[in-house]
C-alpha positions in Angstrom: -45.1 78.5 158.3 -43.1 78.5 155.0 -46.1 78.3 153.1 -47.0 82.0 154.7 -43.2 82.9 154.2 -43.5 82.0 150.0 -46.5 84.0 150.0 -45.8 87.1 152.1 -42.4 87.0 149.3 -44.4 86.7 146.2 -47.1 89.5 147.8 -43.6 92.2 148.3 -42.8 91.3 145.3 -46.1 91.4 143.6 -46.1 94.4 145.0 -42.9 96.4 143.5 -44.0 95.2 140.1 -47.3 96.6 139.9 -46.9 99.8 142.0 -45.9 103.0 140.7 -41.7 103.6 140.5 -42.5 106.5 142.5 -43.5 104.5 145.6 -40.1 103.1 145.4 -37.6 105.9 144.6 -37.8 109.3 143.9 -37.6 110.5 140.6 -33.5 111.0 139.5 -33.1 114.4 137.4 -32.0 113.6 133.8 -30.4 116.2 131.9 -31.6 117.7 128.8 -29.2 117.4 125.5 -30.3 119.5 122.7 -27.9 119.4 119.6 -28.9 122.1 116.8 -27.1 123.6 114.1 -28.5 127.1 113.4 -27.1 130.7 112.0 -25.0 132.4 113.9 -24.7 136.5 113.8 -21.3 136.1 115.9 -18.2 135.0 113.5 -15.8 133.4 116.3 -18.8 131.1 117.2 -18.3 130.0 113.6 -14.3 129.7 113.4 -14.4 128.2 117.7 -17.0 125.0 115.8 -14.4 124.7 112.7 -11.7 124.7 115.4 -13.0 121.8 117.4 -13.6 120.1 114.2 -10.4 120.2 113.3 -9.1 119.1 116.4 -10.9 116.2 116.6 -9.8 115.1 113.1 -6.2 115.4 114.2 -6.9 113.3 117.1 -7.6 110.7 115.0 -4.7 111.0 112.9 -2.9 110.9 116.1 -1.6 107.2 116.3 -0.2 107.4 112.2 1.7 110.8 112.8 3.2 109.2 116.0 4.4 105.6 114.0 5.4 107.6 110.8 6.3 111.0 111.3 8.4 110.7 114.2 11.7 108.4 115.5 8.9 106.2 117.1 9.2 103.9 114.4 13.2 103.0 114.3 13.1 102.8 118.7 10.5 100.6 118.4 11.9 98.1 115.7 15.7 97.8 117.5 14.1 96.9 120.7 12.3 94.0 119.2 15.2 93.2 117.3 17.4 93.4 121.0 14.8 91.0 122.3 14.7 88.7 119.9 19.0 88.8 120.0 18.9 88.3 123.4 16.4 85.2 122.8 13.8 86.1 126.0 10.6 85.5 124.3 8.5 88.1 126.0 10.5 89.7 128.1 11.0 92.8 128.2 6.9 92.6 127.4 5.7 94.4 124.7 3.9 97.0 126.8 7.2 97.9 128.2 8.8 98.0 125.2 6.3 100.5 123.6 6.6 102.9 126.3 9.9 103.0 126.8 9.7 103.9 122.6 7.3 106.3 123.6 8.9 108.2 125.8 12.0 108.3 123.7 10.3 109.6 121.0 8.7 112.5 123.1 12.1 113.2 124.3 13.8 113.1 121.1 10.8 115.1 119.1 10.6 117.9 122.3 12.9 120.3 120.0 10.3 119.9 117.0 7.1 120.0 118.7 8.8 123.2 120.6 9.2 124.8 117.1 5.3 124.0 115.8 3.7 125.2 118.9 5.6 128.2 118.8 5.3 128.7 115.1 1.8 127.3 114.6 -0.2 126.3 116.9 0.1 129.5 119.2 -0.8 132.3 116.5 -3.8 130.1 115.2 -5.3 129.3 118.5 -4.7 133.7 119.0 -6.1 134.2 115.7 -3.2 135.7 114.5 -2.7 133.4 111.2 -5.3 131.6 108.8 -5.8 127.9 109.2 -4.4 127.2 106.1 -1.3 129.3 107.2 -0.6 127.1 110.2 -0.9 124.2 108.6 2.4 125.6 105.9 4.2 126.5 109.3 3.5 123.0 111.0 5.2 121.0 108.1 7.9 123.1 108.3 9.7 121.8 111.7 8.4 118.0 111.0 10.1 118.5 107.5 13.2 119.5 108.6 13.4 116.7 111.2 12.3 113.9 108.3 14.7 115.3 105.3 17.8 115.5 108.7 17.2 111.7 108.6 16.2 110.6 105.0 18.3 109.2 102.4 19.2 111.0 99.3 18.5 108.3 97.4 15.2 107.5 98.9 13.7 110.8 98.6 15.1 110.9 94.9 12.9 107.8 94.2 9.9 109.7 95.1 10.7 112.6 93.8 11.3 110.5 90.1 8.0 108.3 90.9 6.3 111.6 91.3 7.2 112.8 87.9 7.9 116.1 89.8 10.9 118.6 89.2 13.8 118.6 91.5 13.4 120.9 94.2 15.7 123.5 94.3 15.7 123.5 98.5 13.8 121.8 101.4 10.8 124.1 101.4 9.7 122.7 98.2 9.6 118.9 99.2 6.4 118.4 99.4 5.3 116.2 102.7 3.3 113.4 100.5 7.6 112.6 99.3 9.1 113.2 102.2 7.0 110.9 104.7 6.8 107.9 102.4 10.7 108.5 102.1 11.8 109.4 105.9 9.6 106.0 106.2 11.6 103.5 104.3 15.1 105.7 105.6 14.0 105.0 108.9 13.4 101.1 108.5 16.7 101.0 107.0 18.5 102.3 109.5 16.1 100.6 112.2 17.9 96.8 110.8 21.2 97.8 110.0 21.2 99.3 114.0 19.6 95.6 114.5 22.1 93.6 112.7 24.9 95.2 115.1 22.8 94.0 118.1 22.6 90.6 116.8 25.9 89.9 116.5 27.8 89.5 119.7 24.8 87.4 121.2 25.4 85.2 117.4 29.0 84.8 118.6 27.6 83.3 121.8 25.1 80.5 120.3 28.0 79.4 118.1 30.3 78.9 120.6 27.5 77.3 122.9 26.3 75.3 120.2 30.0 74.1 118.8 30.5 72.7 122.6 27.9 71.2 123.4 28.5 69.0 120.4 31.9 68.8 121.2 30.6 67.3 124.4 28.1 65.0 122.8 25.5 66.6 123.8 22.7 66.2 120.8 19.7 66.4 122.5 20.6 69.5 124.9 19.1 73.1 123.5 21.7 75.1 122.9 19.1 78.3 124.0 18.8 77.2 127.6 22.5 77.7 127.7 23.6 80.4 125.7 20.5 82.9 127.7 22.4 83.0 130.6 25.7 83.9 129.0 23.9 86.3 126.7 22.3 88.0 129.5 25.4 88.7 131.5 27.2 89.6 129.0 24.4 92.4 128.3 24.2 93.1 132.0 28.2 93.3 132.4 28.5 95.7 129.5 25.3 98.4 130.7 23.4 97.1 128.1 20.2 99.6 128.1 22.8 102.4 128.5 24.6 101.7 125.2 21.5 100.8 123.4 19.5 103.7 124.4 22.1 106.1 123.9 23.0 104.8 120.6 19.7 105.4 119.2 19.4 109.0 120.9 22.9 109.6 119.3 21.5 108.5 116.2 18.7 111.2 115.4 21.3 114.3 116.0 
């Protein structure tokens, strides 16, 4: 009996092998992709291809105009620096972290983006301005918002590195000194803002610390009990309300 079982499941599947697909399914439709470049007697076909091409090119410079160009970079730098204060490893994780940054920075940058889509964005996509047009009033708003929050002195060493003449006003700054300058403006700000943070929660390890060997206690971390003293002191004083609205006071 399971000799005729073995062989009536080698036969079926004999079977299915050997037989046409068609026996077994029917035939599933498969689109046809044709991509061709050819002339075109229409012009907007022409300027709708260079369009998407651009597009897709500023989608990929998406991620380093977030980090650079915008307050992304000092949010995201004095929460890590509150974290490490507050001595809680990984906690806030760092996907929270980056998206609360995130969505301060689309907050904080609503104004500006207002102000290129209006400016820019709109009239080129209605073929009202050249490309190369657009692109003079896009830098405008994002170099307004960059030299608002640059040092004098770090846009002066780019200007001297750059063997350029002063400018006479804003317009003239070109972007390749103003972004490498907003930059190093914005990390500076970024660990001053967390040196502050670090310290009230310094005060409490040294005071932990200075007990506990008062006490004799040697061989007793002084982290396990300064954490919970840091974090109710953070938690007493609305910690995330002062922090957050110190950095949103910050860019005005």
């Amino acid at each position: 009996m399971k000799n005729k079982q073995l062989y009536l499941t080698l036969t079926i599947a004999l079977l299915m092998v050997l037989l046409p697909r068609q026996v077994w399914a029917q035939p599933v439709p498969i689109p046809d992709i044709d991509l061709s470049i050819g002339q075109s007697e229409n012009p907007t076909e022409v300027v709708d291809s260079v369009k998407l091409l651009v597009l897709l090119t500023l989608l990929s410079l998406v991620p380093a105009i977030l980090l650079m160009m915008t307050s992304f970079t000092r949010i995201v730098i004095v929460l890590s620096f509150l974290r490490n204060a507050l001595g809680t490893q990984q906690t806030p994780p760092n996907q929270v972290l980056i998206g609360l940054a995130l969505f301060l920075t689309i907050f904080i940058m609503a104004p500006v983006y207002n102000d290129l889509n209006e400016q820019a964005i709109k009239p080129y996509l209605a073929n009202q301005i050249t490309q190369e047009e657009a692109q003079v009033r896009a830098a405008k708003p994002l170099r307004e918002f960059m030299l608002d929050q640059t040092r004098e002195k770090d846009l002066a060493l780019f200007i001297n590195l750059a063997k350029m003449d002063k400018p006479q006003n804003r317009e003239e700054v070109p972007l390749r000194v103003v972004i490498p300058s907003f930059i190093i403006s914005e990390l500076k700000t970024a660990f001053e803002m967390g040196f502050l943070l670090y310290i009230p929660f310094l005060v409490i390890d040294m005071v932990v610390a200075s007990t506990l060997m008062s006490m004799g206690m040697f061989m007793l971390p002084p982290v396990m009990i300064s954490l919970p003293f840091k974090l109710l002191l953070f938690v007493m004083v609305d910690g995330w309300y002062l922090v957050v609205k110190s950095l949103l006071e910050s860019f005005r």
